[in-house]
C-alpha positions in Angstrom: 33.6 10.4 60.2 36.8 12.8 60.1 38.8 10.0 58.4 35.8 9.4 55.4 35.5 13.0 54.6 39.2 13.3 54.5 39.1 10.4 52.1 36.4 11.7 50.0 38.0 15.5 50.2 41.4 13.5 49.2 39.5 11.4 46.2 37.5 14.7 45.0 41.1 16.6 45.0 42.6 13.7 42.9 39.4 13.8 40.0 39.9 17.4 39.6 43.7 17.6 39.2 43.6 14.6 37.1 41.0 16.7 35.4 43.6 19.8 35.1 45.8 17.6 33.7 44.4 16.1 30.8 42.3 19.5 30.2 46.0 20.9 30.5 47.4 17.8 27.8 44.3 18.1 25.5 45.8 22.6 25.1 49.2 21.2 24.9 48.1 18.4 22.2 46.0 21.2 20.1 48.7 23.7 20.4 51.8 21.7 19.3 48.9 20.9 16.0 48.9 24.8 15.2 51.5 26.3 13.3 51.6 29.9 14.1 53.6 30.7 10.4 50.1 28.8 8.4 47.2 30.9 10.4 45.6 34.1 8.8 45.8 32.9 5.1 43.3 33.8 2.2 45.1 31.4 -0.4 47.7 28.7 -0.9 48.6 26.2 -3.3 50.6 22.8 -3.8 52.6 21.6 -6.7 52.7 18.1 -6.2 53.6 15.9 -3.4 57.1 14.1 -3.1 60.1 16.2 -3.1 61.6 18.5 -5.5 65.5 18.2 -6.9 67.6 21.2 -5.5 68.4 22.4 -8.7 64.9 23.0 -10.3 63.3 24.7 -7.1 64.4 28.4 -8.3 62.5 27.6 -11.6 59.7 26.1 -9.8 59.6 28.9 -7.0 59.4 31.4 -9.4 56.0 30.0 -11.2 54.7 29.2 -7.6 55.4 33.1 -6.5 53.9 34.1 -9.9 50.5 31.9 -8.9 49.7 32.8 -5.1 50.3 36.7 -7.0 47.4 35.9 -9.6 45.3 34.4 -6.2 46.1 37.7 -4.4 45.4 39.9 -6.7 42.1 38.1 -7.6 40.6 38.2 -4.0 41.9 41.7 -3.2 40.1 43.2 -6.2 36.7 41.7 -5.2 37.1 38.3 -6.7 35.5 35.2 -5.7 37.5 32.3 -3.9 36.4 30.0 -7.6 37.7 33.1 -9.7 41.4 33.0 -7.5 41.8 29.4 -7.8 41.2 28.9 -11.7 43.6 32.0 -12.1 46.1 30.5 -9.9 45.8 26.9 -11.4 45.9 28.5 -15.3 49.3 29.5 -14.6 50.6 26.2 -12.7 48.7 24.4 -16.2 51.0 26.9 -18.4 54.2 26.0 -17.1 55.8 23.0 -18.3 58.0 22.4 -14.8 54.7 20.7 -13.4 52.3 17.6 -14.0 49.6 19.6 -15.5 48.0 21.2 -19.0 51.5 21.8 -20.6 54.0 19.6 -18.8 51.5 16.4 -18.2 53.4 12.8 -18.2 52.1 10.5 -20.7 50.0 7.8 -20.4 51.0 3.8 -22.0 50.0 5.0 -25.5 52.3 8.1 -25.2 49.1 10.3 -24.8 48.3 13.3 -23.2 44.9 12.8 -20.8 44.2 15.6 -18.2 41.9 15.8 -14.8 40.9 18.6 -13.1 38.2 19.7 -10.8 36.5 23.1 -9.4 34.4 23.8 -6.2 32.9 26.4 -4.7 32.0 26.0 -0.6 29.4 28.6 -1.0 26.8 26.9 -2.2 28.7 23.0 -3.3 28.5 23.6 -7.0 31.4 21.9 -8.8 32.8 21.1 -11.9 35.3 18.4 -13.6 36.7 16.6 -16.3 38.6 14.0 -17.2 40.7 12.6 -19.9 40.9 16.3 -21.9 43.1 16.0 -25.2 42.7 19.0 -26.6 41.5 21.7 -24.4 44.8 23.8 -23.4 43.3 24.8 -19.4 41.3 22.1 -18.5 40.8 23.7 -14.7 38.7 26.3 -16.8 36.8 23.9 -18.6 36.0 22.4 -15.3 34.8 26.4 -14.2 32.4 26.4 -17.3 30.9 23.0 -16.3 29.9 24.9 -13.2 28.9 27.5 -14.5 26.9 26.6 -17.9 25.9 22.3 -17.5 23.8 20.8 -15.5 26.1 18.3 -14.9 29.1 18.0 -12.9 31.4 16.2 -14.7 32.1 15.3 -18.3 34.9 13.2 -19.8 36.9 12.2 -23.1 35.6 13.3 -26.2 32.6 14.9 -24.7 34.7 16.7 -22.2 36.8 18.7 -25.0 33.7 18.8 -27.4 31.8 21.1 -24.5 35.1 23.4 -24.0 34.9 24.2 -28.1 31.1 25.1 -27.7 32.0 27.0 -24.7 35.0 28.7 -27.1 38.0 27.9 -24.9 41.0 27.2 -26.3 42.3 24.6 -27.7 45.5 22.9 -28.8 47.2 19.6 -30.3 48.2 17.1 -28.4 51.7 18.4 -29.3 51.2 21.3 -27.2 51.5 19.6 -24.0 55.3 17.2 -24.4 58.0 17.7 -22.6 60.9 16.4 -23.0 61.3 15.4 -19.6 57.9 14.0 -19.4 59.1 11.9 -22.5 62.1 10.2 -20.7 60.1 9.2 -18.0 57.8 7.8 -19.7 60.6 5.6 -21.8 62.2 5.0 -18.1 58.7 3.7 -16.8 58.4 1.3 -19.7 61.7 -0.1 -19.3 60.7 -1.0 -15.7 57.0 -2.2 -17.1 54.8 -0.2 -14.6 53.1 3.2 -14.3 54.9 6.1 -11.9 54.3 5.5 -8.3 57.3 6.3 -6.6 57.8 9.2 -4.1 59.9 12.1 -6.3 57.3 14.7 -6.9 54.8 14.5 -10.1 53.5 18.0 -9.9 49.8 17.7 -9.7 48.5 21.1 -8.6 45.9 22.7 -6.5 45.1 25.7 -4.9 42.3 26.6 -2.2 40.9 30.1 -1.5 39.1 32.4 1.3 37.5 35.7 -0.2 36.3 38.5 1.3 33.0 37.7 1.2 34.1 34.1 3.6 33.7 32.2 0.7 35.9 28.2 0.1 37.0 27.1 -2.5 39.1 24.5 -3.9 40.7 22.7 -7.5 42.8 20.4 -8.5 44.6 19.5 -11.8 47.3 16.9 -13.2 48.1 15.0 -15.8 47.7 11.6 -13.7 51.1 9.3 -13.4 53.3 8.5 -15.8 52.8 5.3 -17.9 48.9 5.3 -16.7 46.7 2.9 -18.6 44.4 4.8 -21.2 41.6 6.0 -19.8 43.0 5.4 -15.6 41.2 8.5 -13.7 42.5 9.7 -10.6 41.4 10.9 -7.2 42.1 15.1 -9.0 38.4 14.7 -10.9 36.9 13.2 -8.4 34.8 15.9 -5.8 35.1 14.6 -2.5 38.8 12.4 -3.0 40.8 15.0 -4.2 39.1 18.2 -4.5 36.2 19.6 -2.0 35.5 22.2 -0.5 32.2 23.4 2.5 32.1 26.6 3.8 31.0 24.9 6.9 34.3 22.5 6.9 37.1 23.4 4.7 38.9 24.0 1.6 40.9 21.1 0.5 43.2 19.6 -2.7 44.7 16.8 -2.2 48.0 15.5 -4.5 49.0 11.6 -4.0 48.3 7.6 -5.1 45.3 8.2 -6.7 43.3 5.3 -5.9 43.6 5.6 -2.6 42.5 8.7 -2.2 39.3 8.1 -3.9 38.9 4.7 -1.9 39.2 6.9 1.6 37.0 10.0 0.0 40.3 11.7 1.2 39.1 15.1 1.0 35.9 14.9 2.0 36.8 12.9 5.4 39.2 16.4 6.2 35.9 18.7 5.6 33.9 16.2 7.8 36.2 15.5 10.9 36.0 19.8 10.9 32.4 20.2 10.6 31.0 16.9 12.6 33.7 16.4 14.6 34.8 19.5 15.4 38.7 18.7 15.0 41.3 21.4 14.0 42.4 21.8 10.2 45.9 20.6 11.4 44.1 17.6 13.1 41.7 16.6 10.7 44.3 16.5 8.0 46.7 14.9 9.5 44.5 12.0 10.5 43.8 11.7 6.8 47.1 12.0 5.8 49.4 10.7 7.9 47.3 7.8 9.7 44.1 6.9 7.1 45.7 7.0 4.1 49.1 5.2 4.9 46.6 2.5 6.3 44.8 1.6 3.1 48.4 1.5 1.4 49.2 5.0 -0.1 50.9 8.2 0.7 50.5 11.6 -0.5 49.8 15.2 0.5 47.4 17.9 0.6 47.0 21.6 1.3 43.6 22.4 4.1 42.0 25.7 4.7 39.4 26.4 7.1 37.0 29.2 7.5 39.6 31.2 9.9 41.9 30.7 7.7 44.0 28.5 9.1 45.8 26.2 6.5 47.5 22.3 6.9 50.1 21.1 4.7 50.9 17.5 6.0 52.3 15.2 3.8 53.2 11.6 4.3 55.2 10.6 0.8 58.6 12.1 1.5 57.8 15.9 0.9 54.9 18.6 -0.8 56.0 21.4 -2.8 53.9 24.4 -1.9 53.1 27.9 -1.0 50.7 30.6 0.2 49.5 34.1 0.9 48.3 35.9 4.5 46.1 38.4 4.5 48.9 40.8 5.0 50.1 40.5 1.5 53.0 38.1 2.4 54.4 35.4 0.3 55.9 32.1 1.2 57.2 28.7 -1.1 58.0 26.5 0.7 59.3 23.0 -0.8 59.3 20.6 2.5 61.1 17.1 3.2 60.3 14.6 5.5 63.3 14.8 8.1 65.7 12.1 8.2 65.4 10.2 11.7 68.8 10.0 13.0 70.8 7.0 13.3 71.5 6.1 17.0 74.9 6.7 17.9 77.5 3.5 17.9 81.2 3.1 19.2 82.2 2.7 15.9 80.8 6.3 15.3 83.1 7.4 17.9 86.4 5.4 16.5 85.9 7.1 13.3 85.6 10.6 14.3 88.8 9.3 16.4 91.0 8.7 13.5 89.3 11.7 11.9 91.0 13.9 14.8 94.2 12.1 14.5 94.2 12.6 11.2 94.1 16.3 11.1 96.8 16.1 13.8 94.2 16.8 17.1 95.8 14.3 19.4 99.6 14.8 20.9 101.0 11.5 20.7 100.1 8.2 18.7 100.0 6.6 22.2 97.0 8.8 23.1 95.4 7.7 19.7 95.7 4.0 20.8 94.8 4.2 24.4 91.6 5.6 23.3 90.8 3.3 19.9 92.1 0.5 22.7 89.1 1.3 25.0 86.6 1.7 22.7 87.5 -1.8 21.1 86.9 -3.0 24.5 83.4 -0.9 24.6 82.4 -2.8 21.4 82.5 -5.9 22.5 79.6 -5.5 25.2 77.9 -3.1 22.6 77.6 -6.5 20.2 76.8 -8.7 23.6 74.0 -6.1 24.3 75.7 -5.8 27.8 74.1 -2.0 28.6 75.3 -1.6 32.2 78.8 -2.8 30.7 78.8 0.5 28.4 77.4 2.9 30.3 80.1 1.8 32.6 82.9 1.4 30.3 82.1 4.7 28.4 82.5 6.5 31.6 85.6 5.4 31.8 86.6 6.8 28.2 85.0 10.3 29.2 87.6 9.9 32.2 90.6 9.0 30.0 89.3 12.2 27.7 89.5 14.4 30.6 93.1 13.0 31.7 94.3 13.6 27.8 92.6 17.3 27.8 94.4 18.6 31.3 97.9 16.5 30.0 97.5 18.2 26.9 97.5 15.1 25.2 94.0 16.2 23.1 92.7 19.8 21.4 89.9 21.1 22.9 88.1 20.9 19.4 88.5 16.4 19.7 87.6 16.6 23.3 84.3 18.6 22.9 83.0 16.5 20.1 84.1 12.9 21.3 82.8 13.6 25.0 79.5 14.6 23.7 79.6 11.6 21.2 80.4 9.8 24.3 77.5 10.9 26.5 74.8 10.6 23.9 76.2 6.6 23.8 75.6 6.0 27.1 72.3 8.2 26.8 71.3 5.5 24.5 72.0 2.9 26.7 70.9 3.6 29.9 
């Protein structure tokens, strides 16, 4: 009897630490998700996914900055979450730096054709369009839908014809080239296909928390360069690229199109919140990084739940965009997929070798050879796959770099930086 109860007592023990332990990995798992710099925001907004050249970010900052002001302002003077995104977006439309109203890429026929959509979490009222010509803000066309039709969305001709009755403005199609926008468009012909590569495009969003705990979300772009007349992304489209649930989240998404719409991209964030009861961070990156890339596309989009806590994962090389806490602060931020490095090789070590010798870091040439001499020896088992053969070997050339450093026969500087390089080989290989 003793030995059976110490058993069982022994078995119980194990269940409950191994319980501690994955109650203790689940914390850890939840916690790495949250990123303590994106909790306690009332608004943010993207300008496109992919990445943004170095020398137009100032430009682009400085509309962005301008945009997350109009949002601010909006909610702290009593606005609604729908009022702060359509003032946000209008701006974002205005400026010709991004893939909406006045900068939108043109389609084969050297067209303008705009999308854009509006949602309200409240209450899941929403309105869009698609394939505007002629109205200059199509994000508040898509506010007017809501507001005044009974319908959701409306498109083409009949889309521009209910923005005159509503008396928003309009402009020629004129009014929305770029010159840019025009070279790409001649670049994509030359190559024979619409845009689909990972550089940023500049469709825009922006989602929004106000003070009465109200979502909301929008989208607009000007769809991909070299698009076939009439093609309709997943930015129109409530539940791919825009939605937005006060009992989920707050979501525009940027990205292949398509895609989006196949995976109801957006919607599938709002749900794995509400029905699932995952994070912001988690929900979103599940979309993002793991469902999308599965059904061939990559993208980006910008989250915000009820506590306002907003995700910004992106899985096409980088997402321009920015937000504002509740204590008034600021951020842009235009974020790149980090390069993975390159695992160390012995050739990596000869060249920072002649590098030193070069700028005069070893004493003699002889110590220059007896070290290139060793590591051509370390090669050869590094092509052989031979591991314990460089671990071993690459020992002995941290114990030749010690001999040279206390003979004088290195600088300090070469020895620091080819004994590391050394270590992180054999690190590699054992």
């Amino acid at each position: 009897m003793p030995n059976n109860f110490m058993i069982k007592t022994g078995t119980i023990i194990g269940l409950f630490a191994l319980l501690i332990f994955f109650a203790t990995a689940s914390m850890d798992s939840s916690a790495e998700q949250e990123d303590p710099e994106q909790e306690d925001i009332m608004f943010a907004i993207h300008g496109g996914s992919g990445t943004v050249a170095e020398d137009e970010q100032d430009d682009q900052r400085e509309v962005m900055e301008e945009a997350l002001e109009a949002g601010k302002n909006t909610i702290e003077g009593g606005g609604t979450s729908v009022e702060a995104v359509e003032e946000a977006i209008v701006i974002l439309e205005d400026s010709p730096l991004l893939n909406a109203g006045r900068g939108s890429v043109f389609n084969t026929d050297a067209a303008h054709e705009l999308d854009a959509s509006l949602m309200n979490g409240e209450d899941l009222e929403a309105g869009a369009v698609a394939g505007v010509k002629n109205i200059k803000n199509p994000i508040t066309l898509t506010h007017e839908i809501m507001e005044e039709s009974e319908h959701v969305m409306l498109g083409g001709d009949g889309a521009d014809l209910f923005g005159i009755e509503q008396g928003l403005e309009t402009v020629t199609q004129d009014y929305f080239f770029t010159e840019r926008r025009w070279e790409q468009l001649l670049d994509a012909k030359d190559e024979d296909e619409a845009d689909t590569e990972d550089e940023n495009h500049g469709t825009v969003g922006a989602v929004g928390l106000d003070e009465n705990d109200n979502l909301a979300a929008g989208t607009s772009t000007g769809g991909l360069t070299n698009k076939a007349v009439g093609r309709i992304g997943d930015s129109p489209i409530i539940g791919a690229g825009t939605y937005a649930d006060n009992n989920g989240v707050a979501v525009s998404a940027t990205g292949t199109g398509e895609v989006f719409i196949r995976g109801t991209a957006a919607r599938d964030i709002s749900a794995l919140v509400e029905i699932d009861e995952q994070s912001v961070y988690e929900a979103a990156e599940a979309v993002v990084e793991e469902n999308m890339p599965a059904l061939g596309a990559t993208g980006a989009v910008i989250a915000l739940d009820h506590d306002g806590n907003l995700a910004s994962p992106f899985s096409s090389g980088g997402l321009s965009y920015g937000y504002v806490t509740n204590d008034g602060e600021i951020v842009v931020e235009f974020a790149e997929e980090e390069d993975e490095d390159e695992p160390i090789t012995v050739a990596d070590i000869n060249e920072s070798v002649e590098r030193f010798d070069e700028e005069g870091e070893f004493a003699s040439e002889e110590a220059v050879q007896a070290l290139t001499t060793h590591l051509t020896s370390v090669s050869h088992y590094e092509d052989q796959e031979e591991a314990e053969n460089v671990v071993q070997h690459m020992g002995g050339f941290k114990d030749l770099l010690e001999h040279q450093l206390d003979n004088d026969l290195t600088s300090e500087e070469a020895f620091d930086e080819l004994y590391a390089q050394s270590e992180e080989l054999i690190d590699q290989w054992e």
